[in-house]
C-alpha positions as CSV (number, residue, x, y, z in Angstrom):
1,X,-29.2,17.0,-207.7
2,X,-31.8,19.1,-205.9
3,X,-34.9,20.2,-207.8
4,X,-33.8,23.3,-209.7
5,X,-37.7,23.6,-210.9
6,X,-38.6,23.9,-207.2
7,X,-36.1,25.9,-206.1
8,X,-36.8,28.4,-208.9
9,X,-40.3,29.1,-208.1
10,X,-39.5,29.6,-204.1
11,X,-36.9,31.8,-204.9
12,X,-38.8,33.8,-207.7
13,X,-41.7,34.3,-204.8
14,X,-39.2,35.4,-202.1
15,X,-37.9,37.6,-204.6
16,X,-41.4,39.2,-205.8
17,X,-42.0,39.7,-202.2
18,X,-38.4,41.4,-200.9
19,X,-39.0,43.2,-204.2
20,X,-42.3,44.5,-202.6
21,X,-41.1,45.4,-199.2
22,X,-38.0,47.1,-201.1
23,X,-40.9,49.0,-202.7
24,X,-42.5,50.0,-199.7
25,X,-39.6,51.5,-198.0
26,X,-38.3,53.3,-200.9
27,X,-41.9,55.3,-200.9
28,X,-41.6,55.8,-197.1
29,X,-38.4,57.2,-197.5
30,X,-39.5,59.4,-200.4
31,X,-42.4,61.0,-198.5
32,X,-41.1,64.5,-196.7
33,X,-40.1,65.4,-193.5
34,X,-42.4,66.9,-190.7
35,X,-42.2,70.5,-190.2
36,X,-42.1,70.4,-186.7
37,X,-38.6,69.5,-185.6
38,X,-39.1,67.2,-182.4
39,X,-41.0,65.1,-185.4
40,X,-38.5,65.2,-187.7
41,X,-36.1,64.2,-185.1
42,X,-38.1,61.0,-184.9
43,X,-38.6,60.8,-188.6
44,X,-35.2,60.7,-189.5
45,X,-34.4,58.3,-187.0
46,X,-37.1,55.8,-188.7
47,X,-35.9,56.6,-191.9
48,X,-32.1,55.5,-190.7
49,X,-33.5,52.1,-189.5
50,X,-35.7,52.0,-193.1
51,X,-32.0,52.4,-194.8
52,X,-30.4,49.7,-193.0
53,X,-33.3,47.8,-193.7
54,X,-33.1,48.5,-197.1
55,X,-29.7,47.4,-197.3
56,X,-30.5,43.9,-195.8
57,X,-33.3,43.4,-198.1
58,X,-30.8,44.4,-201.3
59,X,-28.4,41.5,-199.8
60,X,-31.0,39.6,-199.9
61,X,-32.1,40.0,-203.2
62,X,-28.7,40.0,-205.1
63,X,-28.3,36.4,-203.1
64,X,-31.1,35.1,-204.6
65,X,-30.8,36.8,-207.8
66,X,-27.1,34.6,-208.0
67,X,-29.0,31.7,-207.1
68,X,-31.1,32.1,-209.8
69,X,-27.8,32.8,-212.1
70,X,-26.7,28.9,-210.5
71,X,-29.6,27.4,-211.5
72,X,-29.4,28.6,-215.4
73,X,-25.8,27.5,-215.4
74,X,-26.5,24.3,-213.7
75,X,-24.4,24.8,-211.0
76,X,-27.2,24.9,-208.4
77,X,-26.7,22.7,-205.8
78,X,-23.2,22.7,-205.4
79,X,-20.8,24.5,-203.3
80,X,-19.4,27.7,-204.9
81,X,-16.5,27.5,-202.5
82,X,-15.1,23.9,-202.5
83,X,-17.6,22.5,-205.2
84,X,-19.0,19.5,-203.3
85,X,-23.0,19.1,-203.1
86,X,-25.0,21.5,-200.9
87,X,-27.2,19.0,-198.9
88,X,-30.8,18.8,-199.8
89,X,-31.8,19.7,-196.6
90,X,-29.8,22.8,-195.8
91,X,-31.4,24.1,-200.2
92,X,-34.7,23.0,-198.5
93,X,-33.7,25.5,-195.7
94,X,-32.5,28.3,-197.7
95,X,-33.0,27.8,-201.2
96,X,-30.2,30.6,-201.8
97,X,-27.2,29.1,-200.3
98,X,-24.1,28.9,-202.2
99,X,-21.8,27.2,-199.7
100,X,-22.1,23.6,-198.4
101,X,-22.3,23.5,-194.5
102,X,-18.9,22.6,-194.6
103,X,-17.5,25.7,-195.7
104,X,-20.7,27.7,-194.3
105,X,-19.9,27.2,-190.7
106,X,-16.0,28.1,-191.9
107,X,-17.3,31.6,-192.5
108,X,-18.6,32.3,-189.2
């Protein structure tokens, strides 16, 4: 059984700091556009790549905010697919993973 203590507080700091950098692009996006149109050309095309950005980071978070659901139900640690233990090393890895390597490498 992995350290659920452990893996709590790593995933509560990667979550204060995606939570940060989701912060940080929400006020970029907020602030307006150029007046001068060959900059706003170049402003909306930042703003596109801060969306898709954005979008990542959200994955992100609602991964480790069901990792954090795991670990109150005492189900981190094991394989939300077939059930069997997620090896130490891989939770070491990525704290947030849900699937064993097994069924991990199945997915790709």
């Amino acid at each position: 059984m992995p350290n659920a203590e452990i893996a709590r507080a790593r995933l509560a700091e990667q979550l204060a700091e995606l939570d940060g950098r989701q912060q940080r692009i929400v006020q970029d996006l907020a602030e307006p556009l150029n007046p001068d149109s060959s900059e706003q050309a170049v402003e909306m095309e930042d703003d596109a790549s801060l969306e898709a950005q954005s979008a990542l980071i959200a994955r992100e978070i609602a991964s480790i905010n069901r990792a954090l659901l795991r670990i109150e139900n005492g189900t981190y640690g094991e394989c939300v697919r077939c059930g069997d233990a997620i090896a130490p090393k891989r939770l070491e890895a990525r704290p947030e993973a849900a699937l064993c390597f097994s069924c991990a490498s199945r997915e790709t």
